[in-house]
N, C-alpha and C positions, 0 to 999 in steps of 0.2 A: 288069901291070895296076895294080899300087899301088907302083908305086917310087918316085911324087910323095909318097906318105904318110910322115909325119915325126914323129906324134904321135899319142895312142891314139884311133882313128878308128872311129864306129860304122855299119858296112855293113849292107847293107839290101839284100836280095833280092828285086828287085821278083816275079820270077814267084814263087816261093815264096809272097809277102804276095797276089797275087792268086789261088795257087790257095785257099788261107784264106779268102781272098773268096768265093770263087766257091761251095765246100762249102759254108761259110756262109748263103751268098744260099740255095743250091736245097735246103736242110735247110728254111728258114724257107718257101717257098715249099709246098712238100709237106706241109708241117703248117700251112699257111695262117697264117701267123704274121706281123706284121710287124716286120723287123729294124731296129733303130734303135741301130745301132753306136754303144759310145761312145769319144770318141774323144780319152780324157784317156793311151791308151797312146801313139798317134803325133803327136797336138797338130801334124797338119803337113797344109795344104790340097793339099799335093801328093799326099798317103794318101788325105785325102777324095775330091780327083777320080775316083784308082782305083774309089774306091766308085759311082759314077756311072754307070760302065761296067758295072755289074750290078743297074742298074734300084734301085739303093738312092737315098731322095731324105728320109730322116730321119734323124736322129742325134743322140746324146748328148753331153753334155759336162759338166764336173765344177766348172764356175763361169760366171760371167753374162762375165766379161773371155773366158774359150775362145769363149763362144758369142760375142760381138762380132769374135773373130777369124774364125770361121768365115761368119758372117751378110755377113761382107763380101766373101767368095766366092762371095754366091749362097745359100748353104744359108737355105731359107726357113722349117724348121718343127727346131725345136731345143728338148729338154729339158734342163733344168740338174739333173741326178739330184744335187743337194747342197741339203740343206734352205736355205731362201730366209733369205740373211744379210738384214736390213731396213735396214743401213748404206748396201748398194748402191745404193737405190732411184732416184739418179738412171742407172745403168747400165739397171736393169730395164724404166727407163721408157721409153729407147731404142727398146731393143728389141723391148717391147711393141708399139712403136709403126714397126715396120719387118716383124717376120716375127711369124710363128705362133708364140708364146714357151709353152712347157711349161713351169711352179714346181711344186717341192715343199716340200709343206710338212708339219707335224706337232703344229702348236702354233697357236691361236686368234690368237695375239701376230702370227705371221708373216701368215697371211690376213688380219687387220683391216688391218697395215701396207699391204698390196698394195692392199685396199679402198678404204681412203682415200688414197692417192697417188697410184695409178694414171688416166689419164684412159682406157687405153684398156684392153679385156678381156684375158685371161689366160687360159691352161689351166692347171688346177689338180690335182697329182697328190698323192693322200694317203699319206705315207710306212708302210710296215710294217717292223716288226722281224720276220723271219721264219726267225729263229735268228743272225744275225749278230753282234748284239749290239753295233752299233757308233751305230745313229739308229732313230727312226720307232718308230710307237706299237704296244705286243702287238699281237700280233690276237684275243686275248682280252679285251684295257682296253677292252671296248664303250662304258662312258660318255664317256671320252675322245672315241672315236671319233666315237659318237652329237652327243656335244658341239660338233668340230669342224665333222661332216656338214650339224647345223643354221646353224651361221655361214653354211655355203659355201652351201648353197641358200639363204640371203636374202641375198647378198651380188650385185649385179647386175655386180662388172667380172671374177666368179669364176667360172670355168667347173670345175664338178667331170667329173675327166678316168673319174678312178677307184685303184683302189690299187695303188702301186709297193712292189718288194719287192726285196731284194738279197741271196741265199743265199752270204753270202761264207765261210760257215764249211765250204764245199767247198774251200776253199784247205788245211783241212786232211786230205783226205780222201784215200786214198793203194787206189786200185784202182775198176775200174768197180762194182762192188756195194756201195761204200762211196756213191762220188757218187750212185748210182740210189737208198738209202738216204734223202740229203739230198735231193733231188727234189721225192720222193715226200710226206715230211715238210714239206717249203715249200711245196710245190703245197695240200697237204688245208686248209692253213692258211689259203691263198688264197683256195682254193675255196667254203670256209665264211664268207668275207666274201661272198664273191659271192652266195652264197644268201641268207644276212641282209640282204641293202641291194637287191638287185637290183630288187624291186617298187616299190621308191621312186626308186631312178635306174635305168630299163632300157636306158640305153646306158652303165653302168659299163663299164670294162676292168681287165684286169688286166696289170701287165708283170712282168717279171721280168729279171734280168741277171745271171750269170755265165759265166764261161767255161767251165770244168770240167763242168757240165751242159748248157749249150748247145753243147757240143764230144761230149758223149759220149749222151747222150739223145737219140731219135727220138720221142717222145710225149711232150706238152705240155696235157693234156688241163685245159679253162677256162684259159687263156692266149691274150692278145691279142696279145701284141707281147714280144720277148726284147732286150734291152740288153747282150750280152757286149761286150767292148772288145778284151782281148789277145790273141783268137783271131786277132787280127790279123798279130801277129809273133809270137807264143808265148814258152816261155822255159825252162827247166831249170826252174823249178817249176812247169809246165805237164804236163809231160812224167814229173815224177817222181811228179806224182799222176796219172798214166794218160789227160791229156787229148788229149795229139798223140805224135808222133812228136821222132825230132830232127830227120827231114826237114823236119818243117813250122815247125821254128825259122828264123826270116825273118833275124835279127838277129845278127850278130858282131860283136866290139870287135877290132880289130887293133890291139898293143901292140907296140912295137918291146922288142926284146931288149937287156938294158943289161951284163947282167952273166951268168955261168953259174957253179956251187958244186958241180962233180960229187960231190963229196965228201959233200954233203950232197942228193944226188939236186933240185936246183934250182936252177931259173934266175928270175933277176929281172929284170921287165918293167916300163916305162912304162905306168902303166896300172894307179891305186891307187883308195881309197872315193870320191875324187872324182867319178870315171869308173862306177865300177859301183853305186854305194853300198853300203850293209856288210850288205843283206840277202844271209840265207845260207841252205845247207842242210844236211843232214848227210846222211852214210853210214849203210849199219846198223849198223856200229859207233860210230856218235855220232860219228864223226869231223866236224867242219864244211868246207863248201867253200863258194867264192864267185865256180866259175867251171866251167868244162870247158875243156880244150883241143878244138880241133878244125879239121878239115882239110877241102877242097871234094872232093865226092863229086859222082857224075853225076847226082844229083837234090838238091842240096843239104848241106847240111853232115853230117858225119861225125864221131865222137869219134875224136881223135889216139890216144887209147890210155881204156881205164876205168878207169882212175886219175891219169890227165894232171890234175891238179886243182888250182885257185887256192887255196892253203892260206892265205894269210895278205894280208893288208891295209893299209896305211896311207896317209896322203895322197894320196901320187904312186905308191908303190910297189904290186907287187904279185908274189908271192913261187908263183911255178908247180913242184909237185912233179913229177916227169918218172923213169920206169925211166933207171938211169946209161947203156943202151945206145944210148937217145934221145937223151940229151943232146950225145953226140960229135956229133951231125949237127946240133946249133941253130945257127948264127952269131951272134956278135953283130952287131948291125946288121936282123937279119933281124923279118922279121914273127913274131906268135904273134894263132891268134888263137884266142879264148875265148870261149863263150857264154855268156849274162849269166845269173843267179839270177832275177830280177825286170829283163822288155825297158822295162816302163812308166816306173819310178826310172832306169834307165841314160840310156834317152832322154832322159827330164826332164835328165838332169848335163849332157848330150852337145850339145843344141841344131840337132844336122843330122844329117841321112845323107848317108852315102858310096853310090850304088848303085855293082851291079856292072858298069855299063859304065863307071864314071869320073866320071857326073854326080853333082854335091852338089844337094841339095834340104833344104830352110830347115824350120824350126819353129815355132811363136810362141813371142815373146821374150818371159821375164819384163819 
């Protein structure tokens, strides 16, 4: 099946990525929510069609350049979940001016720009910080807020959508009681906008996106709409904070084997940060990995062993610990293949999927 493969190649499991879909789609569905995948993990129109196939017809994406790749597939109602750069603005205006365009914004600077440049209306999403700590206003800075809120209701090309929110500090969160923890804590925070503003805009909404909660949560209570993205192909840091399975990992890098060091229980593979980038993780002994070994099982991928691990990194290289028992049976020449730390960063290095019938499908190109 990959004997044409020459170079470290990143597979892509289509039924895997569509059963992720599919759980996906009918979790949002039953909690009346609507899903709006974003879709800065697969950056590929070939992933979006997938989404099609299960009644999904919005989606995210993490700059105004994704959304012109996507808009030109057809996808007609697109949020840019990335505070509104105002350098873009003849991009924005595009677009504005072809689909249903979602901005975020968080700052009076960014809505005036969109104000006055724009010729045609906009949906307008007001950022929260709701524990992340990465964008978007407290949800206790009420002046701010209030601040903004007045810009947006006198502004006539500003449609206020309502408040966006992104609980990314579930990335660190390692067991289901811990993420139902962080939920719970983003949600009240939401919710408490939602009562403060609602009598003045009573068609606010509220969205929300990550994976880890949107993967492991069944109640969503004052939530309109959920924005996960890499519930799509998942990853080793998916999995080792409690959100999937390794079944539900969609994604392997096949790295041909270059070299084996039985002596030092490893072998060295094509297939270094280029490829994977240098996010990692650790063991409970602090040990760091920046990979798995792993092998096709009848529902998907399998770990080669639990301790098969990408110990070490550089450019091109990349340096696989392996039991010495394993090692007699690797070839040189042969495949290894490893699943990523982070499928979203691999993807971005990688630019295509390999599926597993042999077809390659494209990305957007920087």
């Amino acid at each position: 099946m990959f004997d044409d493969i020459t170079t470290p190649t990143l597979l892509l499991d289509e039924a895997v990525c569509r059963s992720n879909i599919r759980r996906m789609a009918e979790k949002a569905r039953q909690c009346n929510l609507l899903l709006r995948p974003h879709m800065k993990t697969p950056q590929s129109v070939e992933v979006g069609r997938w989404l099609r196939d299960y009644g999904i017809e919005a989606i995210t994406v993490s700059s105004f350049r994704m959304a012109e790749y996507f808009a030109a597939d057809g996808w007609a109602d697109i949020t840019v979940a990335f505070p509104v750069n105002i350098r873009e603005m003849g991009t924005i205006k595009r677009l504005s001016e072809r689909i249903r365009l979602n901005v975020t914004v968080e700052n009076v600077e960014g809505a005036r720009a969109l104000q006055e440049q724009l010729r045609q209306s906009v949906m307008v999403w007001v950022k929260i910080n709701i524990g992340n700590n990465r964008t978007g206003l407290l949800p206790n800075d009420t002046a701010r807020i209030d601040t903004l809120l007045d810009y947006l209701a006198k502004a006539g090309r500003l449609q206020f959508c309502g408040f966006m929110g992104h609980a990314g500090q579930s990335y660190a969160d390692r067991g289901q009681a811990a993420i139902a923890q962080t939920h719970q804590t983003s949600l009240s925070a939401m919710q408490a906008l939602r009562e403060r503003y609602q009598a003045r805009f009573p068609q606010l909404k509220i969205s929300v996106g990550d994976t880890p909660t949107a993967s492991v949560m069944d109640n969503f209570p004052g939530v309109d709409e959920i924005r996960p993205g890499n519930f799509l192909f998942y990853d080793l840091m998916q999995w080792q904070i409690g959100a999937c399975s390794i079944q539900d990992i969609a994604v392997a890098m096949a790295c041909p084997v270059v070299a084996r060091h039985p002596d030092r229980s490893e072998i060295v593979l094509y297939g270094g940060a280029v490829h994977f980038s240098k996010d990692y993780l650790t063991f409970p002994d602090g040990k760091p990995f920046y990979g798995l070994a792993a092998k096709r099982g009848e529902n998907g991928w399998e770990l080669l062993h639990p301790k098969a691990y990408l110990r070490k990194l550089s450019q091109e290289h990349g340096v696989l610990w392996l039991p010495k028992d394993l090692i007699a049976d690797i070839e040189i020449g042969s495949l290894m293949m490893v699943l990523p730390v982070h499928s979203c960063l691999t993807a971005n290095l990688m630019k295509a999927y390999r599926l597993m019938d042999g077809r390659t499908i494209g990305m957007m190109l920087t």
